[in-house]
C-alpha positions, -999 to +999 in steps of 0.1 A: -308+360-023-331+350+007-347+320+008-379+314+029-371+297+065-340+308+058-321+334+081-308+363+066-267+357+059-269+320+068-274+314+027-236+330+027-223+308+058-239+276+035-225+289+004-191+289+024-191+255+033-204+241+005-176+256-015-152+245+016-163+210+011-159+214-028-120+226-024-117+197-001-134+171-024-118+185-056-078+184-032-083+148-024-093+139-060-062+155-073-042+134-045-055+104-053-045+109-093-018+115-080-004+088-067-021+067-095-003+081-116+030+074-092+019+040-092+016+034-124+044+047-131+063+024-107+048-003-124+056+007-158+094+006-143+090-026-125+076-040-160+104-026-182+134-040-159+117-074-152+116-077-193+148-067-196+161-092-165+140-117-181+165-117-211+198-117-196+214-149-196+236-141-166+212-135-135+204-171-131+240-178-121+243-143-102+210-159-082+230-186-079+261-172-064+241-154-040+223-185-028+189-177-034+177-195-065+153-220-062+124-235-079+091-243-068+062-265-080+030-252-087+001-269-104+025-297-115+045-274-129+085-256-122+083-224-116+119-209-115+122-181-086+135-155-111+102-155-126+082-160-097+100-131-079+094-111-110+061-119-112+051-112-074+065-080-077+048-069-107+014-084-097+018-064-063+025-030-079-009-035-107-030-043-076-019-011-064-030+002-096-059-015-104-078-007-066-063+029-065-081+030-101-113+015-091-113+038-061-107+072-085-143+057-101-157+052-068-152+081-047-160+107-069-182+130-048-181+110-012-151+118+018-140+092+035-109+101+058-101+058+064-099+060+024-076+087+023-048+070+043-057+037+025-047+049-008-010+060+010-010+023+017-018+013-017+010+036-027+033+020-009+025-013-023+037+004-055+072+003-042+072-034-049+084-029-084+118-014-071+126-053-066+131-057-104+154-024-105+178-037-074+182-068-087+190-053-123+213-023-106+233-058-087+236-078-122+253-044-139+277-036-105+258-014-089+277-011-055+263-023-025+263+013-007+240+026-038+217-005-040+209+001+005+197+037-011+170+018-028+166-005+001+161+021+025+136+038+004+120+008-004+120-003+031+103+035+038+076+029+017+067+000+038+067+018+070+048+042+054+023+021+043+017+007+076+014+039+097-012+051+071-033+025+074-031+025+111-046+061+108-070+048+087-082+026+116-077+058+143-106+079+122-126+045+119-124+046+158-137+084+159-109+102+156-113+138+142-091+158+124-093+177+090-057+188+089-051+152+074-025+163+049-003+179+078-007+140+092+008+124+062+037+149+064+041+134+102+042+100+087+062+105+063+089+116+082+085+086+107+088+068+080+119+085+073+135+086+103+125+045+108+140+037+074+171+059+081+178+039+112+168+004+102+201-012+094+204-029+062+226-061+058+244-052+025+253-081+001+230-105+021+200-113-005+167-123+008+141-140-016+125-110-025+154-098-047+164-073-017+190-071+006+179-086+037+174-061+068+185-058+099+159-068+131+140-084+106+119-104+133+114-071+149+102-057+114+077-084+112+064-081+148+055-043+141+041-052+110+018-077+129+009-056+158-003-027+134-023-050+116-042-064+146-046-028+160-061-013+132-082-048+128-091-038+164-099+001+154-124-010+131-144-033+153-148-005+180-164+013+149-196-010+149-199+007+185-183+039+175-205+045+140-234+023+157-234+006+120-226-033+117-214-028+085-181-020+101-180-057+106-180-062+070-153-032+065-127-047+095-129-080+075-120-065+044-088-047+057-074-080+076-078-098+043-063-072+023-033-064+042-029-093+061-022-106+025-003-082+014+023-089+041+022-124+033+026-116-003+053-093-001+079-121+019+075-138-017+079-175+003+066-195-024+037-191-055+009-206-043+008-186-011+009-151-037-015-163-053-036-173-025-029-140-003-037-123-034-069-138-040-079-125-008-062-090-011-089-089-040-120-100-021-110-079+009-100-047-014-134-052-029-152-052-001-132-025+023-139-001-004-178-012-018-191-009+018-170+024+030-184+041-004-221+029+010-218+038+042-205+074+035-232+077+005-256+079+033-237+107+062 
């Protein structure tokens, strides 16, 4: 077929990349099922153990003996930290759900590379519902080599999560490169590698209903400096993209990880609930204004 204006052969080059960009499109919808369906599947785990935790008498006192029960007031009321851990994992893992979800109805015909690696991170966030399953594999006498297993690949997933979203900021920035699943193979054997080497104190509980790691302070200084580098990534977009909705965008991914960080240390309820609050306004608004501004490329 030759269409007037229209070269002859350059309606087959077109046709290419069209179908190119369909393959493309259709590959990253399948990956983002994907891992919805890995996340909610993680949270259909974290949900059965924390029911089944929720009934056994004896975790209280194996808290207890481990020196991390507490309980906290909230609104005038006691909230035990069995629950409260419970709870913070579980709400964790269904915002991973939830925004992975609303991004599946989103993104339905427009790229976006910076959502790509996002959705990685939200995967990761997933792994919060492992904390139900450790605490669960302790109370039956699980032994402590078997329960690092799931330390180390819980502790992975948080690695992973934070180089992704790092390389979310990089293609903010400008950075071009389509061979994006051949970088989340890279990252996740950093995050391999990381996790393999990380030492993990075994029999030492931290609050979160994990054993606590080793260089922890070091853990949380990474965890900061990747955070305010990608923060940074995104404001050199509004020069980059010559768009100021970038500003917008950059505020929208300090809130939501920023709070997810804060969230995750499980330090008391009414910090959850507030760094959830703003992992929800910030989720909301990362993804509204990345879908805009790639409805119009």
């Amino acid at each position: 077929m030759v269409v007037p204006g229209m070269r002859p052969g350059s309606f087959r080059r077109q046709g290419f990349r069209y179908i190119l960009f369909s393959v493309t499109l259709q590959t990253r919808r399948k990956t983002y099922w994907i891992l919805f369906g890995l996340d909610a599947f993680l949270l259909l785990v974290g949900l059965v153990f924390s029911i089944i935790l929720f009934f056994m008498k004896r975790v209280p006192i194996f808290l207890i003996e481990r020196g991390i029960y507490a309980t906290y007031d909230l609104f005038g009321l006691r909230v035990p930290s069995l629950g409260y851990s419970l709870a913070n994992a579980l709400l964790l893992a269904a915002y991973s759900v939830g925004v992975s979800f609303f991004i599946l109805k989103s993104f339905r015909k427009t790229v976006s590379p910076e959502i790509f690696f996002f959705v990685f991170w939200l995967c990761s966030l997933a792994f919060e519902a492992l904390r139900p399953l450790h605490l669960f594999m302790a109370v039956q006498g699980a032994s402590d080599s078997s329960l690092a297993v799931l330390d180390r690949l819980y502790m992975g997933s948080r690695f992973l999560g934070l180089i992704t979203i790092f390389i979310s900021g990089l293609y903010a920035a400008g950075m071009r490169n389509d061979k994006q699943f051949s970088i989340i193979a890279v990252c996740v054997g950093i995050s391999v590698a990381l996790s393999s080497i990380m030492p993990v104190n075994t029999g030492i509980w931290a609050a979160n209903l994990m054993f606590k790691l080793g260089y922890g302070r070091l853990v949380d200084g990474f965890s900061a400096a990747i955070l305010l580098i990608t923060i940074a990534n995104y404001l050199i977009a509004v020069r980059v993209r010559g768009d100021r909705v970038y500003y917008y965008i950059a505020a929208g991914i300090a809130l939501t990880v920023a709070g997810a960080l804060i969230a995750s240390r499980g330090a008391s309820p009414l910090a959850s609930l507030l760094s959830l609050a703003a992992m929800t306004g910030g989720g909301f608004i990362y993804i509204y204004k990345l879908h805009a501004f790639y409805l119009w490329q």
